[in-house]
LODO-568846 format. One record per residue (C-alpha): chain; z, x, y. Coordinates in Angstrom, 1 decimal, always signed. Example, Ala and Ser with C-alpha at 12.3 -4.5 7.8 and 13.67 -1.06 7.14 Angstrom:
2
atom chaine->A z->+7.8 x->+12.3 y->-4.5
atom chaine->A z->+7.1 x->+13.7 y->-1.1
This chain:
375
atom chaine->A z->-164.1 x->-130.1 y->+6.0
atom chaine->A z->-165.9 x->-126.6 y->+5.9
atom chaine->A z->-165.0 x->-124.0 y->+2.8
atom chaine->A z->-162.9 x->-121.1 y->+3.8
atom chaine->A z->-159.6 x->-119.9 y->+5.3
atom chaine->A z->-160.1 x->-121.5 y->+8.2
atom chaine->A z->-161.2 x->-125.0 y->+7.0
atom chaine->A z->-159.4 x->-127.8 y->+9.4
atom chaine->A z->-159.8 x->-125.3 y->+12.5
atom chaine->A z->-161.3 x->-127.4 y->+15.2
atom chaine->A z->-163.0 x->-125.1 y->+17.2
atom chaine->A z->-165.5 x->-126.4 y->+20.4
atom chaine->A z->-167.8 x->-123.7 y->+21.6
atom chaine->A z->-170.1 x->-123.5 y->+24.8
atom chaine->A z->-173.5 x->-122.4 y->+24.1
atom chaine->A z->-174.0 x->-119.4 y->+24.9
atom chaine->A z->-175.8 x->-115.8 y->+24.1
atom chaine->A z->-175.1 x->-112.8 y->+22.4
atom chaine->A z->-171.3 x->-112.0 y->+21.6
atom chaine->A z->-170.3 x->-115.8 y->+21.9
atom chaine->A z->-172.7 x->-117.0 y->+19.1
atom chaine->A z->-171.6 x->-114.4 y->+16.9
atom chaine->A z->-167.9 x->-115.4 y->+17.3
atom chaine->A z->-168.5 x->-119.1 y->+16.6
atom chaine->A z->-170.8 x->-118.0 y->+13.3
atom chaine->A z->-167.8 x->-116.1 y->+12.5
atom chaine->A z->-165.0 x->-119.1 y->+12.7
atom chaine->A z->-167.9 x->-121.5 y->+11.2
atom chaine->A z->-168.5 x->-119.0 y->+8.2
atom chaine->A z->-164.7 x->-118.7 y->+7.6
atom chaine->A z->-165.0 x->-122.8 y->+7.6
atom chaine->A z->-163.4 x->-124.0 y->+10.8
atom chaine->A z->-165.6 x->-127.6 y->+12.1
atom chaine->A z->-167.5 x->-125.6 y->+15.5
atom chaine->A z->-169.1 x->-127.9 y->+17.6
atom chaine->A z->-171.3 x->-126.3 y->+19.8
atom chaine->A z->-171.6 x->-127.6 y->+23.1
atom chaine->A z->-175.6 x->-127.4 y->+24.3
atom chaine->A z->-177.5 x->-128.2 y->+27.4
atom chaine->A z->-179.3 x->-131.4 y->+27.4
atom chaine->A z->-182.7 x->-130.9 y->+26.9
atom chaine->A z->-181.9 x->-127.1 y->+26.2
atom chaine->A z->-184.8 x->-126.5 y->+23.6
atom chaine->A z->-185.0 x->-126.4 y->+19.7
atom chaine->A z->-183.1 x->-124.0 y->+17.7
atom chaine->A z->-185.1 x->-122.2 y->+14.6
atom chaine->A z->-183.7 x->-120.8 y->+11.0
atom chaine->A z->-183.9 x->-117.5 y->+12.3
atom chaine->A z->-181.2 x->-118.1 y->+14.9
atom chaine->A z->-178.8 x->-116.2 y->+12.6
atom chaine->A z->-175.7 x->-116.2 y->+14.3
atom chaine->A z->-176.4 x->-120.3 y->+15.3
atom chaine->A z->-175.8 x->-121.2 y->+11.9
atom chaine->A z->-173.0 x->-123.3 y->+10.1
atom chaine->A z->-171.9 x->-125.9 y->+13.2
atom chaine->A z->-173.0 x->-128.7 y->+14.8
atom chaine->A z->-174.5 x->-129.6 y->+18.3
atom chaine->A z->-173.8 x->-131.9 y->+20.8
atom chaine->A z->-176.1 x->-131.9 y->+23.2
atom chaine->A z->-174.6 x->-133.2 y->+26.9
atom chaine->A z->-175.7 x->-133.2 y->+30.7
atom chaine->A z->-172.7 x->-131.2 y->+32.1
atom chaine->A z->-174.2 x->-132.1 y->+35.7
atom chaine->A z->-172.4 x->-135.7 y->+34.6
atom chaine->A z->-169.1 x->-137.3 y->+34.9
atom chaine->A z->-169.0 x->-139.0 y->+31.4
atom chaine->A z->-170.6 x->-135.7 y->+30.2
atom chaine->A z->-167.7 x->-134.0 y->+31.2
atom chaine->A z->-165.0 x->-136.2 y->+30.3
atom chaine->A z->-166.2 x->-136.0 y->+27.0
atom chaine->A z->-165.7 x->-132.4 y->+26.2
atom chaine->A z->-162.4 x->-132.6 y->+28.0
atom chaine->A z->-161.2 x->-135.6 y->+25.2
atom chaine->A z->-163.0 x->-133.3 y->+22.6
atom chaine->A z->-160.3 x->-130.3 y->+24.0
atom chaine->A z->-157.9 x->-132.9 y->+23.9
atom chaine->A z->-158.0 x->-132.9 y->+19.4
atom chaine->A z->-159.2 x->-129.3 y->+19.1
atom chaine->A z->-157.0 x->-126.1 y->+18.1
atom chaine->A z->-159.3 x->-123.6 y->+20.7
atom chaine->A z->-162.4 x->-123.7 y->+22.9
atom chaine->A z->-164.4 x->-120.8 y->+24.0
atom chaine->A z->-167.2 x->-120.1 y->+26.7
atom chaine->A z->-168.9 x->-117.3 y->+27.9
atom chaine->A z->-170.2 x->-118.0 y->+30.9
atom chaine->A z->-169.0 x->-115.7 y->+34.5
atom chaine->A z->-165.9 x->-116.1 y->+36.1
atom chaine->A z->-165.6 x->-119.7 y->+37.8
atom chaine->A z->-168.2 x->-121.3 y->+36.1
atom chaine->A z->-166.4 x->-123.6 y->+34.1
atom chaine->A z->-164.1 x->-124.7 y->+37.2
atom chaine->A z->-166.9 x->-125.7 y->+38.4
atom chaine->A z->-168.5 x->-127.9 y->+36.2
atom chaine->A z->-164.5 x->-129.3 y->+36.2
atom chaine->A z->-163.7 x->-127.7 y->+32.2
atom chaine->A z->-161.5 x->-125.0 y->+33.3
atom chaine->A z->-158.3 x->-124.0 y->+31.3
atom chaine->A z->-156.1 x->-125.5 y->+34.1
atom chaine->A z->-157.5 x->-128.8 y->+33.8
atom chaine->A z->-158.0 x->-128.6 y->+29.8
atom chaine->A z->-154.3 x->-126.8 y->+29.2
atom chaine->A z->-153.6 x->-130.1 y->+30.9
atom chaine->A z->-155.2 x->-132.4 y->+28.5
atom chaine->A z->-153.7 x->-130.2 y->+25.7
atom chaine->A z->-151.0 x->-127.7 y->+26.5
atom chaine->A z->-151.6 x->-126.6 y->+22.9
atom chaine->A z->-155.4 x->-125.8 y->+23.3
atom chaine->A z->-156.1 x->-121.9 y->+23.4
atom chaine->A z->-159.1 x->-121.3 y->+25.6
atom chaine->A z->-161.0 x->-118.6 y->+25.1
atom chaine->A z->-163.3 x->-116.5 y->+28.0
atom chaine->A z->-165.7 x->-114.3 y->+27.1
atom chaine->A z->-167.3 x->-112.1 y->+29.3
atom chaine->A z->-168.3 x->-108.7 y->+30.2
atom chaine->A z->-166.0 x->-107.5 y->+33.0
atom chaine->A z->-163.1 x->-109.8 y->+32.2
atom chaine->A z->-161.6 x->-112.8 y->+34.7
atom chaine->A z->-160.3 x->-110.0 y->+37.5
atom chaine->A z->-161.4 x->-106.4 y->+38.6
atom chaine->A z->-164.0 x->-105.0 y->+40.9
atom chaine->A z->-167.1 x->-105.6 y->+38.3
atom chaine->A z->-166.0 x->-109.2 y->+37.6
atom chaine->A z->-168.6 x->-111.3 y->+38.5
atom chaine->A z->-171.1 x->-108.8 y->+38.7
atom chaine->A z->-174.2 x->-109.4 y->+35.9
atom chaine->A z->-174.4 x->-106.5 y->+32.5
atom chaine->A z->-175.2 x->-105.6 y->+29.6
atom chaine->A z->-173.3 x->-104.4 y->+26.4
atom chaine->A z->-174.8 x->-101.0 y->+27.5
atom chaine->A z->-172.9 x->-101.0 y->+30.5
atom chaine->A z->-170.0 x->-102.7 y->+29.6
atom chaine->A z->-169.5 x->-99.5 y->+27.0
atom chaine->A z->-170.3 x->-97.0 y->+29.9
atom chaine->A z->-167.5 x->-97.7 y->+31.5
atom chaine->A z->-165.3 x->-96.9 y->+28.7
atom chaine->A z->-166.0 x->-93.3 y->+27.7
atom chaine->A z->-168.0 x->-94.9 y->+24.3
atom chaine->A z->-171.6 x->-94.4 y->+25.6
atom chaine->A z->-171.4 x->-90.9 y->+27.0
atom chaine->A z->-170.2 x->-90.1 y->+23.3
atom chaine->A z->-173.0 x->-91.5 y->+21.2
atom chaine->A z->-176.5 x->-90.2 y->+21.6
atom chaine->A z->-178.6 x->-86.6 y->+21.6
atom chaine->A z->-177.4 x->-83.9 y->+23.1
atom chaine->A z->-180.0 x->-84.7 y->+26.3
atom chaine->A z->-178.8 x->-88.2 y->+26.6
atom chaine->A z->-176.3 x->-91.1 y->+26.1
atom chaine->A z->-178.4 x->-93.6 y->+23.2
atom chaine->A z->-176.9 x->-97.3 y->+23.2
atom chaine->A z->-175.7 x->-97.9 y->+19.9
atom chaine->A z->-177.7 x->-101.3 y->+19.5
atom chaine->A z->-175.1 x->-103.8 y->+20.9
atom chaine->A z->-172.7 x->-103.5 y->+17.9
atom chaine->A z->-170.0 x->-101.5 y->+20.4
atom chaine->A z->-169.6 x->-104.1 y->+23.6
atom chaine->A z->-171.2 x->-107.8 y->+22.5
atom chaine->A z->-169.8 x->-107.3 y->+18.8
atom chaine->A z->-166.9 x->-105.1 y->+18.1
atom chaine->A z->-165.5 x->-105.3 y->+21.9
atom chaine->A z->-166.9 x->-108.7 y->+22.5
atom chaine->A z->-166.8 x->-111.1 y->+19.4
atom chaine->A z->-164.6 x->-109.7 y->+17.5
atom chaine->A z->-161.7 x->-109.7 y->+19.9
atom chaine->A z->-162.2 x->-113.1 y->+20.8
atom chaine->A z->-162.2 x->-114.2 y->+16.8
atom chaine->A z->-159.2 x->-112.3 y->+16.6
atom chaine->A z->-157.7 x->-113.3 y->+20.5
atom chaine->A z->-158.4 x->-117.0 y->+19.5
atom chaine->A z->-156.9 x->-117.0 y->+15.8
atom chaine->A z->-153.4 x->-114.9 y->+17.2
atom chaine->A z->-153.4 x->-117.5 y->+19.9
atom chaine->A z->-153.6 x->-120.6 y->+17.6
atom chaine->A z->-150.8 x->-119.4 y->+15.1
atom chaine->A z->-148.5 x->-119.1 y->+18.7
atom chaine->A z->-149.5 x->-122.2 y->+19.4
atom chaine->A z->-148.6 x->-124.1 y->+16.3
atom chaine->A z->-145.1 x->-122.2 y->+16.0
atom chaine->A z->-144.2 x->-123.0 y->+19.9
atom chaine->A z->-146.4 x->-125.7 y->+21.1
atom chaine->A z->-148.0 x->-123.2 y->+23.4
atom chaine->A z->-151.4 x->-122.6 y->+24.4
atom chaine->A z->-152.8 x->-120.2 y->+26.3
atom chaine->A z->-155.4 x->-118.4 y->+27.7
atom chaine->A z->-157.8 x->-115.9 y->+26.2
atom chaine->A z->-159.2 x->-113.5 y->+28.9
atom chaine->A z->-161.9 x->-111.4 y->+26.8
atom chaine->A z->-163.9 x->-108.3 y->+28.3
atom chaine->A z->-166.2 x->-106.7 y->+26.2
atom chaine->A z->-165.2 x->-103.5 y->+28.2
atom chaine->A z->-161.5 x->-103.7 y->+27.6
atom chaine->A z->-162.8 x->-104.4 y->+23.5
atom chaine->A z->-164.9 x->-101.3 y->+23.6
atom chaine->A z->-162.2 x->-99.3 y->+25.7
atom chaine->A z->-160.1 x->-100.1 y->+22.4
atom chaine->A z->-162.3 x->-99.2 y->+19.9
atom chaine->A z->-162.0 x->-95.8 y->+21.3
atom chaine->A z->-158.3 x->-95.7 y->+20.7
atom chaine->A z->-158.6 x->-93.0 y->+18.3
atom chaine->A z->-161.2 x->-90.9 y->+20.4
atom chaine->A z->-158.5 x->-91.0 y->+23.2
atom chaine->A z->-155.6 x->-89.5 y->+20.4
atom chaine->A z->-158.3 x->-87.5 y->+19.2
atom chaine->A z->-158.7 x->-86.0 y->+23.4
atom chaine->A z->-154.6 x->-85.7 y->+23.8
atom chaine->A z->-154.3 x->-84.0 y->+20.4
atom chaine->A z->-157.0 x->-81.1 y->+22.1
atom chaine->A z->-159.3 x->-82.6 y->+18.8
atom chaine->A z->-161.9 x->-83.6 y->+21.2
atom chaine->A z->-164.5 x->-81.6 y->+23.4
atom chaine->A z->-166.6 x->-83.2 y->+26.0
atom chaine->A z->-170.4 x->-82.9 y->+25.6
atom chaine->A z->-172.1 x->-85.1 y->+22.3
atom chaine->A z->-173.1 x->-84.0 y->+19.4
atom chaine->A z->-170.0 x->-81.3 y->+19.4
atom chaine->A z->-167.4 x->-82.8 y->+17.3
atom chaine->A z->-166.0 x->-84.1 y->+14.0
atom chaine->A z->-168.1 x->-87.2 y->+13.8
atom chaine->A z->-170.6 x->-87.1 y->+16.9
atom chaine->A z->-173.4 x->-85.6 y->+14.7
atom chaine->A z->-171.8 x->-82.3 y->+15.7
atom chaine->A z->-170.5 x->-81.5 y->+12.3
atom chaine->A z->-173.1 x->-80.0 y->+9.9
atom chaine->A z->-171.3 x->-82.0 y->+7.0
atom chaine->A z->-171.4 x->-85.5 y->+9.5
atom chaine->A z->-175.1 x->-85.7 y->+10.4
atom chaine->A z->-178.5 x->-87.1 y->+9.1
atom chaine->A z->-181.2 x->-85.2 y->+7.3
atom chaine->A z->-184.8 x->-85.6 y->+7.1
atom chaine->A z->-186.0 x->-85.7 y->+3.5
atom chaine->A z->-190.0 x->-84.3 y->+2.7
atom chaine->A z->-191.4 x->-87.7 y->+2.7
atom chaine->A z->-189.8 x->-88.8 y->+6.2
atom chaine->A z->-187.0 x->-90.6 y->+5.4
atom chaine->A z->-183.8 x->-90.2 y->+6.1
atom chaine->A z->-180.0 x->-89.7 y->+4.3
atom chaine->A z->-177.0 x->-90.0 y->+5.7
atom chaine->A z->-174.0 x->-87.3 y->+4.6
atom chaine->A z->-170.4 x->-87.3 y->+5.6
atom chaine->A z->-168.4 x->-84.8 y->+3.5
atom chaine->A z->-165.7 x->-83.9 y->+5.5
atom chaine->A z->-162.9 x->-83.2 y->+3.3
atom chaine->A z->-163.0 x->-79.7 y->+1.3
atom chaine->A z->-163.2 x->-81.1 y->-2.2
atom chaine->A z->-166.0 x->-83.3 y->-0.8
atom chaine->A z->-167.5 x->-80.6 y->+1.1
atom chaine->A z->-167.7 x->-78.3 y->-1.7
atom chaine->A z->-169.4 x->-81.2 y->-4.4
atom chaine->A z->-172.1 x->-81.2 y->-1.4
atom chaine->A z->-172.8 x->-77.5 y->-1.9
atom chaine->A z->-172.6 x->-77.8 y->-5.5
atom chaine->A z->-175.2 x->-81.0 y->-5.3
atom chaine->A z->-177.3 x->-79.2 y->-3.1
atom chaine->A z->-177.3 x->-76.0 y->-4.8
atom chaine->A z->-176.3 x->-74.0 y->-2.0
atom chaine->A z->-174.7 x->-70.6 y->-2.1
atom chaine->A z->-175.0 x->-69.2 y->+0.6
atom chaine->A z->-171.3 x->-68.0 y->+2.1
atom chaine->A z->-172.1 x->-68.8 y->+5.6
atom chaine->A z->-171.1 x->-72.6 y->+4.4
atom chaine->A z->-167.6 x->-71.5 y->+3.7
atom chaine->A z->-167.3 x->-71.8 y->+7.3
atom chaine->A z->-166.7 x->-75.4 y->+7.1
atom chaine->A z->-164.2 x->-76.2 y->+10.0
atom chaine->A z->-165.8 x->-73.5 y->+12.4
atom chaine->A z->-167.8 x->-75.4 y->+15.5
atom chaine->A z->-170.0 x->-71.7 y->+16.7
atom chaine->A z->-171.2 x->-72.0 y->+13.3
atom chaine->A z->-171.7 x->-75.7 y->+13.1
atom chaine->A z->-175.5 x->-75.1 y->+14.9
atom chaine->A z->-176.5 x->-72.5 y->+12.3
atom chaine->A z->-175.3 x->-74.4 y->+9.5
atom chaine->A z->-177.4 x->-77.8 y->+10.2
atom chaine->A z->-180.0 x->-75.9 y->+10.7
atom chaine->A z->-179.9 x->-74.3 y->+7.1
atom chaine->A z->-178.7 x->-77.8 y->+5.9
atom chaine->A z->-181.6 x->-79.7 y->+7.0
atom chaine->A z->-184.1 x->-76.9 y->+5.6
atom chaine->A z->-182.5 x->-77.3 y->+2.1
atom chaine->A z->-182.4 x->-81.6 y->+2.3
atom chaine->A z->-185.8 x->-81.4 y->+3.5
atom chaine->A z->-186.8 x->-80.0 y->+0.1
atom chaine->A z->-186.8 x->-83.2 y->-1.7
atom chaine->A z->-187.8 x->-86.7 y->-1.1
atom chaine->A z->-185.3 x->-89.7 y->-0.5
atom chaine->A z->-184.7 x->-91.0 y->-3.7
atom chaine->A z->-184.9 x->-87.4 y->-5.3
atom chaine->A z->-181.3 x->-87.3 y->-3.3
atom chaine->A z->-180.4 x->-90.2 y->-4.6
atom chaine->A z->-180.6 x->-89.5 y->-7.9
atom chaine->A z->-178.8 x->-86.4 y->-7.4
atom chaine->A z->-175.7 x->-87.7 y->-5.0
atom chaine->A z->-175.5 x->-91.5 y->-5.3
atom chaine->A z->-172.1 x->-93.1 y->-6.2
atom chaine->A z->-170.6 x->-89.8 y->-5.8
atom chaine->A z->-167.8 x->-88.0 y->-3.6
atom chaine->A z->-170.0 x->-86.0 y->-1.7
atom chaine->A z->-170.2 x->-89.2 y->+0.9
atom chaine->A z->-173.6 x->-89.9 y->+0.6
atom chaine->A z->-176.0 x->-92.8 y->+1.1
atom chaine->A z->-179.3 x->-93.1 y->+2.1
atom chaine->A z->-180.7 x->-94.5 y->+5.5
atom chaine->A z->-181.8 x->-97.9 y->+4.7
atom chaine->A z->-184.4 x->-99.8 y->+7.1
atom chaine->A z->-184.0 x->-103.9 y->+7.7
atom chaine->A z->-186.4 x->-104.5 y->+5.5
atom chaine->A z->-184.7 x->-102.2 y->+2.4
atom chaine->A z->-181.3 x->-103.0 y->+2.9
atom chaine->A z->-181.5 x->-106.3 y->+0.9
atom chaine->A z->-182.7 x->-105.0 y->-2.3
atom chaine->A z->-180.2 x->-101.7 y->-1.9
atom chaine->A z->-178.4 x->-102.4 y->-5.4
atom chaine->A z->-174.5 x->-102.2 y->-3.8
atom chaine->A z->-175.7 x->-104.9 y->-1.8
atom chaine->A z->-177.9 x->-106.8 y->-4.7
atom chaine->A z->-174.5 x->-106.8 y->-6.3
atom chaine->A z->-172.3 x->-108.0 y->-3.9
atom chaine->A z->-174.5 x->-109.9 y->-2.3
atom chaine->A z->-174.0 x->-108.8 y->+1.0
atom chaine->A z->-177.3 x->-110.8 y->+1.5
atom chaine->A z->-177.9 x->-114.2 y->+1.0
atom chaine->A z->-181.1 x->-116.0 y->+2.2
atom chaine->A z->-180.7 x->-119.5 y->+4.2
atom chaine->A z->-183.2 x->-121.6 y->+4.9
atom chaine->A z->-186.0 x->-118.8 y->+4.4
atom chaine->A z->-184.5 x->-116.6 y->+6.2
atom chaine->A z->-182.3 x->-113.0 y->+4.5
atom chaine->A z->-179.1 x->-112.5 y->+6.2
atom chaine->A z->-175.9 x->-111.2 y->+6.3
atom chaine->A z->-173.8 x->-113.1 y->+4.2
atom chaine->A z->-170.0 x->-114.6 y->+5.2
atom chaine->A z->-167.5 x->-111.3 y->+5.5
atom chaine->A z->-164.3 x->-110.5 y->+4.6
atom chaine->A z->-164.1 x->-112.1 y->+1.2
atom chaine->A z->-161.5 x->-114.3 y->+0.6
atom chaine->A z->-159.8 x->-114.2 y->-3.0
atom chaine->A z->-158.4 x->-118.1 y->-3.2
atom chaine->A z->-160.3 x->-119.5 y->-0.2
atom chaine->A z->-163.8 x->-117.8 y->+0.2
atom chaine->A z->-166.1 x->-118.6 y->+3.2
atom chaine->A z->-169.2 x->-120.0 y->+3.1
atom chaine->A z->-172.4 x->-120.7 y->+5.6
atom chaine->A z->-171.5 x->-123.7 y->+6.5
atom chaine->A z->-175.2 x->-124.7 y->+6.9
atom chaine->A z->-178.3 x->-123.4 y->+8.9
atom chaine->A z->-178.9 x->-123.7 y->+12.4
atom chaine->A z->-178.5 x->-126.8 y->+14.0
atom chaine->A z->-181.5 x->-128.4 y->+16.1
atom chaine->A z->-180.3 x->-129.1 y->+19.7
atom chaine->A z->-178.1 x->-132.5 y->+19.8
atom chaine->A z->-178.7 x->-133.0 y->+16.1
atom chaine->A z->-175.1 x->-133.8 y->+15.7
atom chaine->A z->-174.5 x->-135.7 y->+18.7
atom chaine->A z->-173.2 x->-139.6 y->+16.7
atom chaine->A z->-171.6 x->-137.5 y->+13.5
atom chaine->A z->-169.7 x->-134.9 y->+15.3
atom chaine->A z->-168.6 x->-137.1 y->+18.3
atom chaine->A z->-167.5 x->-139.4 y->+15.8
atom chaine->A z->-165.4 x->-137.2 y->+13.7
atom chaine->A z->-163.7 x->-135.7 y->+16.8
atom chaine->A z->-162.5 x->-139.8 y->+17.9
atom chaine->A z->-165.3 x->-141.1 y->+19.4
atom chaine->A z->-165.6 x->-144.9 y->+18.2
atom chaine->A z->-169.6 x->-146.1 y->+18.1
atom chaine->A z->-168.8 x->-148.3 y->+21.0
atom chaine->A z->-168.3 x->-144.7 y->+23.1
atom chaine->A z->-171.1 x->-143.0 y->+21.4
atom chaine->A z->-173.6 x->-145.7 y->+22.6
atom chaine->A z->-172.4 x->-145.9 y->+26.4
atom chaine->A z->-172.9 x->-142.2 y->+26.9
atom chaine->A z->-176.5 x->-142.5 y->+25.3
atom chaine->A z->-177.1 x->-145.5 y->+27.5
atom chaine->A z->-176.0 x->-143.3 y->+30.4
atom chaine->A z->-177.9 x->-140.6 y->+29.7
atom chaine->A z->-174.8 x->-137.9 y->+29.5
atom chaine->A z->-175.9 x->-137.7 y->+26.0
């Protein structure tokens, strides 16, 4: 049994890239048992496969019969499954929900994909970057020359992984109060096109102008931007709220009136220009003696390599390392039940005799689908 809310989830997952990995390392890290279902054959795994860590692998030849008839008696025991491969691809290989909600009618079955199961795009190929274009998200984040993907934290991660962690566990309480499972039809671009919700209020509510870099929190704002400091790095400030605002000016040492003009966008331009000269006075961590842990909404802009050792993170240890390798530990933190990393990243098939076996599967079984080469 794995450490954390989740521990006695059984949760099967079809090797995949990108947003699906994350998803399972985020069930597994809560401590639901993920068994991750990997090609035959597929290749070895390595410590550094962050978001592989924490579950086991079976490693089958989908291409055969028994192969396939086992993950459909492993749907039979567990609570959800999820895949991420394009639409139709699991009917094919004969592990569609139909055929699994018929093995279990309690099973919730999770698809993740870029486009969703229906639509015009649906089984055309993409990327997180385009799954966000299509939502109004991309043409909002960049320079004012060009839309800049935002890594692939918008689509894959918040619109893709997330939702299907959070699609997967909603479906799972419905099914153990009615009996009913279900299926979980995940886009990334429906995600994304939700964490705009408040973009889209922000546009009704006139709040909004088209163009980046030209509002509240775009990089538009003077007080909601990044600054160069003299030795090239960079801080981040976000003061938006007067009594934070005017702690900035006081940190700063600016008095010049043409800040009062907080809230006015003509002046915005002017004022990030006078900003940046005055924060480019000093180095880095000459700011952040002067404005750490205080209201003015500060922090500086750490690099991979110095976000470790930051000491809020030291201290919380947001960090941890696992098998030589620094990473982001387990999150949110659980008071009575914390999660845990469940354990490093599994080498293909490592698992294949201890996790069949835990999920029903007598030695007897074990050994005809290793004879047969399924396994």
């Amino acid at each position: 049994m794995g450490q954390g809310p989740l521990s006695g989830l059984k949760v099967l997952e079809f090797a995949g890239i990108g947003p699906g990995p994350f998803c399972g390392m985020l069930l597994s890290d809560l401590g639901a048992d993920v068994v991750r279902i990997d090609r035959k054959g597929s290749g070895r795994s390595s410590p550094a496969d962050v978001t592989a860590r924490g579950r086991r692998s079976v490693a089958l030849d989908l291409k055969q019969p028994a192969a396939v008839e086992t993950c459909l008696k492993m749907m039979e025991t567990a609570d959800a499954v999820f895949e991420g491969f394009r639409p139709g691809v699991m009917e094919r290989l004969g592990l569609g929900p139909d055929t699994a909600l018929a093995r279990n009618p309690r099973l919730v079955y999770g698809r993740m994909t870029g486009w969703g199961q229906t639509g015009p795009y649906a089984k055309a190929a993409g990327h997180d970057m385009n799954y966000i274009a299509i939502t109004g998200a991309l043409d909002a984040i960049g320079t004012e020359d060009k839309p800049i993907p935002p890594l692939n934290l918008v689509g894959d991660f918040g619109g893709g992984a997330l939702y299907l962690a959070f699609g997967l566990l909603a479906g799972v309480i419905h099914a153990r109060e009615t009996g009913q499972g279900q299926v979980i039809d995940c886009a990334m671009s429906d995600g994304a096109a939700s964490l705009m919700a408040m973009f889209y209020g922000f546009k009704a509510m006139g709040m909004w102008r088209e163009g980046r870099r030209s509002n509240l929190l775009d990089g538009g704002a003077h007080f909601y931007d990044t600054y160069r400091c003299a030795d090239g790095k960079w801080v981040s400030i976000g003061s938006i709220e007067p009594q934070f605002y005017l702690l900035l000016l006081e940190k700063t040492g600016i008095t010049d009136p043409h800040f009062q003009a907080q809230m006015s966008r003509e002046d915005w331009p002017a004022l990030r220009e006078k900003l940046a000269a005055v924060i480019a006075t000093r180095t880095r961590d000459e700011w952040c003696q002067i404005m750490d842990a205080t209201d003015v909404c500060f922090a500086p802009v750490l690099s991979m390599d110095e976000a470790p050792g930051h000491a809020h993170n030291k201290a919380r240890e947001t960090f941890v390392e696992v098998a030589g390798v620094i990473q982001p530990a387990p999150a949110p933190r659980f008071s009575a039940t914390p999660g845990v990393i469940q354990g490093p990243p599994p080498k293909i098939g490592a698992d294949n005799v201890s996790a069949l076996g835990d999920w029903g599967f007598d030695a007897a079984a074990i050994a005809a689908l290793e004879a047969s080469g399924a396994l």
